[in-house]
C-alpha positions in Angstrom: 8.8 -67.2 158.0 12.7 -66.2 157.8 13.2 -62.9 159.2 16.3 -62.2 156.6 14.5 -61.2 153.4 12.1 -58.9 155.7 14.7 -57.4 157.1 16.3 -56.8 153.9 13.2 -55.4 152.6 13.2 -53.0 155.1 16.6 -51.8 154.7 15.5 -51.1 151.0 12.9 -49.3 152.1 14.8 -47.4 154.4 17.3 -46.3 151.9 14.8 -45.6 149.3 12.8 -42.9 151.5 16.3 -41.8 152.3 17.4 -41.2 148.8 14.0 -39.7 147.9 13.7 -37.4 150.9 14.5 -33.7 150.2 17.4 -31.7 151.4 17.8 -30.0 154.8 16.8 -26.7 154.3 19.9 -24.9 154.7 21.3 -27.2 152.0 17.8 -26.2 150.1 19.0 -22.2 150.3 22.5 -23.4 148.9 21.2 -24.9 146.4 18.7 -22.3 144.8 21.6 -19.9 145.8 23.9 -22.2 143.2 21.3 -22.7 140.7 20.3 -18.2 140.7 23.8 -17.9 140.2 26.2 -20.6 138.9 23.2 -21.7 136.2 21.9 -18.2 135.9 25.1 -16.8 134.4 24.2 -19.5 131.5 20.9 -19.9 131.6 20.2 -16.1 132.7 19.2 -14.7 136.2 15.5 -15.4 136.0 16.4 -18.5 134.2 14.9 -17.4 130.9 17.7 -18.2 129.1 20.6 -16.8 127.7 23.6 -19.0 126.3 22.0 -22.0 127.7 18.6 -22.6 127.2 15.3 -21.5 129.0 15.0 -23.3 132.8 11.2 -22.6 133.1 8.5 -24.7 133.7 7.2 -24.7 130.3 10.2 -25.2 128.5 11.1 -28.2 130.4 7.6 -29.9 130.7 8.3 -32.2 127.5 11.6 -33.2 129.3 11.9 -36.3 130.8 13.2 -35.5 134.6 15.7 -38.4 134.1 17.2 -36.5 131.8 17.5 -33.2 133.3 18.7 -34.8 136.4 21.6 -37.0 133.7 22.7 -33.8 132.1 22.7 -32.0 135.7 24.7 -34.3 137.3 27.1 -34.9 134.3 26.9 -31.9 131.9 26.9 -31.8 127.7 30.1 -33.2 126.3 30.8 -30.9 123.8 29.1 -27.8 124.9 29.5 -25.1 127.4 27.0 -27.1 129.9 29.5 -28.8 132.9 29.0 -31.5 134.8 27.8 -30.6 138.5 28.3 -33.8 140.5 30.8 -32.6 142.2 28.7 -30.2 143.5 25.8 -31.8 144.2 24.4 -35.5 144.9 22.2 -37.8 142.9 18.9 -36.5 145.4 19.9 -33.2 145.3 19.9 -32.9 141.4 16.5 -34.7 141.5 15.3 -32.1 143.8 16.7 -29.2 141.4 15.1 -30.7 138.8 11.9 -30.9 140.4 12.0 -27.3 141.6 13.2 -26.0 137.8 9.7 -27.9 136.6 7.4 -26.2 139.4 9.0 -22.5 139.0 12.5 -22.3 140.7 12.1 -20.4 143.9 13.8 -17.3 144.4 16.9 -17.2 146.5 16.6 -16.0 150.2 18.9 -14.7 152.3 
């Protein structure tokens, strides 16, 4: 048996459970700190909308998570939605996203 493609498989599957894990949790408080108030002051402060739409479980439950996480990460061309990935990583946007379509916890301090 060659030990190169199982060590490449492993490597994958390193990186995979990597990218997939969830932020430290002092990232986690900087994020829901970013998304109360950088997202909030569009999307209103309990995320219930405002000039962007609703952020609520139920709003977002027809919405393919790809998606969210795309217009996260890059914004709306076109509308007042910007792009965040400067902000914020491809896992971290997933995680947002995932939060958003539980209920977004509030932010501690």
């Amino acid at each position: 048996m060659n030990a190169k493609p199982i060590a490449l498989l492993s490597c994958l599957l390193l990186a995979m459970a990597a990218w997939a894990a969830d932020p430290p949790p002092d990232r986690q408080r900087e994020l829901v700190r970013m998304v109360r108030q950088d997202c909030g002051s569009c999307h209103g402060l309990t995320l219930k909308g405002g000039l962007g739409p609703p952020l609520l479980p139920e709003t977002l439950r027809d919405k393919p998570a790809e998606s969210l996480r795309y217009t996260v990460l890059l914004g709306r061309p076109g509308t007042p939605m910007p792009p965040w990935n400067a902000f914020m990583n491809e896992a971290e946007a997933d995680w947002i996203v995932r939060q958003l379509m539980l209920g977004f916890p509030e932010e501690t301090r």
